[in-house]
N, C-alpha and C positions, 0 to 999 in steps of 0.2 A: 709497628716497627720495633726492632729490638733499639735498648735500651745501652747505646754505647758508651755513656758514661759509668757503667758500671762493670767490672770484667765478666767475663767467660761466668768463671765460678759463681760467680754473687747471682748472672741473671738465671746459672741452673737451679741454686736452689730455690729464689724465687719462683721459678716455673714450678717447680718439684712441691713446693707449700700449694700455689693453685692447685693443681691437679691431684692434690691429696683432697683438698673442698670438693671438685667436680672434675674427675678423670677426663669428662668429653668437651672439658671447654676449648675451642678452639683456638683461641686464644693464647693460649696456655701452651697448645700442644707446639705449637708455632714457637715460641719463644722458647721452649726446649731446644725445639731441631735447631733453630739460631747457632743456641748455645751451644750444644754440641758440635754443630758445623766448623763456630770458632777456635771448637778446642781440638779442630781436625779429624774429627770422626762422622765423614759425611756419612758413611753406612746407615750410623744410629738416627744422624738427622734425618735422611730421608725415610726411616721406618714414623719417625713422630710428623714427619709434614704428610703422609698419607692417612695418619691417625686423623691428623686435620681436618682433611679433606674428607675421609668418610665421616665424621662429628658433623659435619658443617652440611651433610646432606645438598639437596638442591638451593639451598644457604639464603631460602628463605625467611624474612624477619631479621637475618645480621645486620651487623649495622656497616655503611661504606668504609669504615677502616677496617672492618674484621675480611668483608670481602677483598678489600686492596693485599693482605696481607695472604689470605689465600691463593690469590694470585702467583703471589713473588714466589710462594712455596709450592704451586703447582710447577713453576718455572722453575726453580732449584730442583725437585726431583725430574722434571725431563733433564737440565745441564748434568746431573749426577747419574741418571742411566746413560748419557751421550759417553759418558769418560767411562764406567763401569764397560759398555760396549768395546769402547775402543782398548781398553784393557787386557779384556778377554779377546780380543781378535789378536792383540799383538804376542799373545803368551801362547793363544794355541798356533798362528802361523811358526815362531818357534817353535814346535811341537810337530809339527809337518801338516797340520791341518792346511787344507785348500776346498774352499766350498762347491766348489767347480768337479774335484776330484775324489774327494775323499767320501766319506759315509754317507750317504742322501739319510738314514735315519738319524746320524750326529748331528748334521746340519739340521733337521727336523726340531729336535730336539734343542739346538739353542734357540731357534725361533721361537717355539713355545715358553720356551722361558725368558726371551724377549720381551715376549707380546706380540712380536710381527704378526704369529699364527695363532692358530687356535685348534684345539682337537676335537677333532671328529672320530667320533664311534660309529661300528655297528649297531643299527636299529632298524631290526626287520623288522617290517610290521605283522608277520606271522609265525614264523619261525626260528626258533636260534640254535644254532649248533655251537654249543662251548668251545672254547680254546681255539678255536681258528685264528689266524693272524690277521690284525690289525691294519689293513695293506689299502690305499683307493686305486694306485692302478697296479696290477702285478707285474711283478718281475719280468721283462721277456725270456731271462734265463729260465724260468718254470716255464715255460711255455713252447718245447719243441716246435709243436709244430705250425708255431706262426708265422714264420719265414714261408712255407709255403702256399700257405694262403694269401699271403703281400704277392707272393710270386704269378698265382693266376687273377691278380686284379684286373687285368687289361680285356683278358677274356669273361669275367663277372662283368664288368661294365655293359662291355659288347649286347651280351645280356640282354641288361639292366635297360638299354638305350631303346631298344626295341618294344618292351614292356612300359617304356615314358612315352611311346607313340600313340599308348593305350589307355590315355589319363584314366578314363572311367573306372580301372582296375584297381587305382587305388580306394582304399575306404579311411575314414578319420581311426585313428591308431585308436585311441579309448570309445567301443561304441556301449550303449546300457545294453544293460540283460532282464529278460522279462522275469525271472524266476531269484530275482535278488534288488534290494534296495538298492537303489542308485543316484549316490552322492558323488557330486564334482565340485571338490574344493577349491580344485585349481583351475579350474574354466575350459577344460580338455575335453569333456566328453562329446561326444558329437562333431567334434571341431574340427575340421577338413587342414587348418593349421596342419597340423601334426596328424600322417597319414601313414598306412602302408600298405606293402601287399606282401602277402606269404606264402612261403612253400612248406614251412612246415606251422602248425599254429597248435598251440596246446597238445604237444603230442604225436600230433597227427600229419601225415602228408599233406597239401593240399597238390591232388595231379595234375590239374589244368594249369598252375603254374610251374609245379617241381617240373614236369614233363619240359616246358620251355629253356626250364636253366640247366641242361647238363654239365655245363663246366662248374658251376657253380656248388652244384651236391658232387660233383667229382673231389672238387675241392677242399671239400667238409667230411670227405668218407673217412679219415685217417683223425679228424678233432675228436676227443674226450666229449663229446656232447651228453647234455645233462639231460638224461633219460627216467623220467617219473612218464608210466601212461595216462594218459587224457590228461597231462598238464604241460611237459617239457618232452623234449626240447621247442622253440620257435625260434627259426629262420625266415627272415624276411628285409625286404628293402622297404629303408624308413626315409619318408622324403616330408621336410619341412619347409613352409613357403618362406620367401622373405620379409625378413622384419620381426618372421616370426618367435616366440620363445616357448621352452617348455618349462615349470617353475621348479624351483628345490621341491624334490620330495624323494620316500626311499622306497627300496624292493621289499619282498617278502620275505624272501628265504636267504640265508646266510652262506648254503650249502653249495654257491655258484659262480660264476663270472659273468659278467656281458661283454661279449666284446664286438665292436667296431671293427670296421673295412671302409673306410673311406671312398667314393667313388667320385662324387661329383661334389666339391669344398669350396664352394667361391671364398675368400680373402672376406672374414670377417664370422665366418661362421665358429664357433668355438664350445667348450665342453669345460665343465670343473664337475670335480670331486675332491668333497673335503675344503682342504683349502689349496686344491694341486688347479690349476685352471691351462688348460692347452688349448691351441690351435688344432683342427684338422685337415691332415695334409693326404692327398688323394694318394694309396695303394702303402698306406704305412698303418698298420693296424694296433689296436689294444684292447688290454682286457682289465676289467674294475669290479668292483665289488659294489652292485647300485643299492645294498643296505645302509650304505654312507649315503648322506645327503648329496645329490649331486642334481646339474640343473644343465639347460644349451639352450643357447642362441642363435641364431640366424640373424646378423645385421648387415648383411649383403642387400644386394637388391638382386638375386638370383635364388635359385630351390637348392639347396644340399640333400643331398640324398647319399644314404651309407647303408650298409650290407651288415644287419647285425642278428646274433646267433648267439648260445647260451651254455656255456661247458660247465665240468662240475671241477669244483677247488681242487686244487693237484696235491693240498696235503691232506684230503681224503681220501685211506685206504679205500681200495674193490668192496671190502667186506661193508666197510661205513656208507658209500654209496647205495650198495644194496640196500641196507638196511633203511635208509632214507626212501628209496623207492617202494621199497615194501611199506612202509608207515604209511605214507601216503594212499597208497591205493586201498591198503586197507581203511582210513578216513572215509574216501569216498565209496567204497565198499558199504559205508554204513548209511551211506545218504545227504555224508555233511560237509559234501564236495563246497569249496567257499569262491570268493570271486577266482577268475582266471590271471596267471601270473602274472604272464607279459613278457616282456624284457625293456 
């Protein structure tokens, strides 16, 4: 504990003589912040009680006064961002800030510098296209034509419900492939959990189902879909048991969106990316960038099942598209075709 018989000044330089001996003594660094605190400059206290706090490590071998002391100083910097916070909230509502209305990236942004959040990158695990934007679910305004696809959900469903009469149709979303290693990190392979069935898979039609969904590829005739041959686009209904979960992990390519169609949502089923975490609510769509870590859930006691499909980034030029498709084909042109996308 600081040293009240002595004032402000005497116990800085005090501190200031330690930590000329040994800059990382805890100790020391503590009895600064003190004093500084007392001479009203919590800013600089709280830069020396976290000084503290990284010196002191997992603050093994300290002794019980130096960890009591730790304490009070991890507790003075939480009371010192509590007031910093309420600070800054009451200078930018002057300011016309409203978290509710104003910027979702400014609000982003103080979070992060909170600590509430935390940022998340792109990290494809195959491909990166520079300078793309930073985004986990996109804007609905870049996104024409998603009001009409939320518009025929009733009839996708319709669908969809006729195709659940035919369980055996679906297969486990992640199955191995004979002609490549096959690692499952995440416990997904083979796993009837997390299933689908497709109309379009890697590129390609499949017609004994496309044929079934007309309203469905009616639906999707007018979407940007992300055309690479033998890889993209896939269209397919993804149906998850309950209880079930899929783990964080990220896409390949950077050059795309996935987006959801909600069909069947029971009340607990739910989706994050990044650090954005939403509910799914049945015929209200979106679209994300799955090279951000993102992860879902199923804690319903019901299946969710969603209608999802793969378009290419709206701030890639025709020509940069092209070019992305032509890379590709010429890769596998060479023989060094690698695993299959997905969505």
């Amino acid at each position: 504990m600081a040293n009240t018989e002595q004032s402000p000044r005497d116990r800085l330089e005090a501190a200031d003589r330690a930590l000329a001996a040994d800059p990382r003594d805890p100790r020391a660094l503590i009895a600064k912040g003190d004093a500084l605190s007392d001479l009203g400059d919590g800013r600089a206290a709280a830069s020396f009680y976290n000084s503290a706090l990284r010196a002191a490590g997992d603050g093994k071998g300290l002794e019980p006064g130096v960890i009591a002391d730790l304490r009070r100083a991890q507790a003075a910097l939480q009371a010192q961002a509590r007031r910093f916070e309420r600070h800054l909230a009451e200078r930018l509502a002057g300011a016309g800030f409203n978290a509710t209305t104003s910027s979702d990236r400014f609000a982003l942004s103080l979070d992060l510098m909170a600590g509430r959040k935390r940022m998340y990158q792109q990290e494809p695990r195959f491909y990166l296209f520079p300078g793309l934007p930073q985004v986990q679910f996109q804007p609905r305004e870049t996104l024409p034509w998603l009001a009409a696809v939320e518009a025929a959900a009733g009839d996708i469903r319709a669908e969809l419900n006729a195709l659940l009469a035919e369980p055996d149709l679906f297969r486990p979303y992640v199955e191995p492939r004979a002609d490549r290693p096959n690692r499952d990190g995440m416990g997904m392979a083979s796993n009837a959990d997390w299933s689908a069935l497709f109309l379009w898979k890697d590129g390609e039609e499949q017609p004994a189902i496309a044929r079934r969904c007309p309203r469905t590829m009616e639906a999707l005739a007018e979407v940007p879909l992300c055309r690479v041959p033998g890889r993209t686009p896939s269209i397919l209904f993804s149906k998850l048991t309950a209880g079930a979960r899929i783990p964080p992990h990220h896409g390949l390519i950077n050059t795309r969106l996935i987006c959801h169609l909600p069909l069947i949502v029971p009340p607990g089923s739910r989706f994050r990316v990044g650090n954005d975490a939403r509910a799914w609510k049945e015929g209200q769509a979106w679209a994300f960038d799955d090279t951000i870590e993102h992860e879902a859930a199923n804690d319903s006691s019901e299946e969710r099942t969603i209608l999802i499909f793969d378009v290419w980034k709206p701030e890639l030029t025709e020509e940069e598209r092209a070019l992305v498709s032509a890379m590709f084909q010429a890769i596998d042109g060479y023989g060094a075709g690698g695993a299959a996308w997905g969505v």
